[in-house]
C-alpha positions, -999 to 999 in steps of 0.1 A, spaced: 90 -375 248 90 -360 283 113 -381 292 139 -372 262 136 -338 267 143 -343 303 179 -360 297 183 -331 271 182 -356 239 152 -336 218 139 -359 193 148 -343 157 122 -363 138 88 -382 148 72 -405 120 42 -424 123 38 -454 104 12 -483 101 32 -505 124 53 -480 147 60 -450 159 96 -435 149 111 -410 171 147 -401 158 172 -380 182 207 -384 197 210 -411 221 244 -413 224 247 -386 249 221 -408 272 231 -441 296 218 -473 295 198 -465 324 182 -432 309 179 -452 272 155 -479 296 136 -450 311 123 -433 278 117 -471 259 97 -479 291 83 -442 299 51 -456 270 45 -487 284 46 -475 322 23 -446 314 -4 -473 304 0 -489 336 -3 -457 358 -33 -450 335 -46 -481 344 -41 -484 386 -57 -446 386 -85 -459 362 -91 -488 388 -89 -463 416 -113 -442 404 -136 -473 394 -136 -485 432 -138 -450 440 -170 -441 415 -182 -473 403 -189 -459 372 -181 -492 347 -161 -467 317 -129 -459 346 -132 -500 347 -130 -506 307 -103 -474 305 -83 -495 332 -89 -529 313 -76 -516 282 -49 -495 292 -39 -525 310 -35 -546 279 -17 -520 258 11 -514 287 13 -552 289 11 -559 249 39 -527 244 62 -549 268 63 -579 249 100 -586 237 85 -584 201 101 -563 168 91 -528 170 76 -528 204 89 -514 231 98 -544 252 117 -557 220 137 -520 223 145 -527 261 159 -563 249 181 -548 219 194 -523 245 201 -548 271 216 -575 246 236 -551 221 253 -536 250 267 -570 259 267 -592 222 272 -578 185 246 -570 164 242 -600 146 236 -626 171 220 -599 186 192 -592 166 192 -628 157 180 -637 196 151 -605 190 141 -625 161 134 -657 179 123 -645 208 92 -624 183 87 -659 169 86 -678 200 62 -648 214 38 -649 180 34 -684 173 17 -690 206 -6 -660 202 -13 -671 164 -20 -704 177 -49 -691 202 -59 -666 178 -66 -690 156 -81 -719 179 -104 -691 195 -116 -683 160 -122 -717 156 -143 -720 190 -164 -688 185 -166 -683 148 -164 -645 154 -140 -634 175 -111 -627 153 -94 -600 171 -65 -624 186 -55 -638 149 -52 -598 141 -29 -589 166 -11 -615 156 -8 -607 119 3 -574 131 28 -588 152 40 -606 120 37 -577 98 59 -554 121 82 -585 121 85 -586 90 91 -550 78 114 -543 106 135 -569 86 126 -554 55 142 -522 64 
């Protein structure tokens, strides 16, 4: 957001939803370059959480600034996967619409998501096999399929 308002493209509308996060306002006035910054601006955040949580971890060596820099570590890194409705996936449809039309476009998005899930499905599901508790990979990538799934929907 600080990044729209900064180019001067206010969003008009902000929805939540169970598998994204909708923010709605006039790109068009934006370059490619300033498009990348705000899709990125999420995921980049994370990571800057993350190197000052490890900083003040070796700093403190107090063991929540380590789990804080753990897990904003994964979300920054999960957020950039070239999947449907994350933001990695938005850098790719920026990059590739600019150069291909829509349709082969978003046809490349959809099997680059598949070629991203099915390994994580797989693991998910071997891990769950292994250690008959630890679910959480097989969730994430349900979700990944979900968001898949009613991007397409829409």
């Amino acid at each position: 957001l600080l990044f729209l308002y900064k180019f001067g493209a206010s969003p008009s509308r902000i929805s939540l939803k169970l598998s994204d996060v909708c923010i709605v306002s006039d790109f068009t006035a934006l370059s490619l370059n300033q498009e990348l910054m705000v899709v990125a601006a999420g995921p980049l955040a994370n990571l800057l959480l993350s190197a000052i949580s490890f900083i003040m971890y070796w700093c403190y060596n107090v063991t929540l600034f380590l789990q804080l820099c753990i897990t904003s570590l994964c979300i920054g890194i999960f957020n950039l996967l070239p999947v449907r409705t994350l933001d990695g996936e938005q850098m790719l449809s920026l990059l590739l619409l600019r150069k291909i039309d829509d349709k082969a476009g978003n046809l490349i998005i959809n099997i680059v998501s598949i070629i991203i899930i099915l390994p994580v499905a797989t693991a998910g599901f071997l891990l769950l096999l292994s250690n008959k508790h630890n679910y959480t990979l097989l969730i994430v990538a349900a979700y990944l399929v979900f968001t898949v799934i009613s991007k397409e929907m829409r």
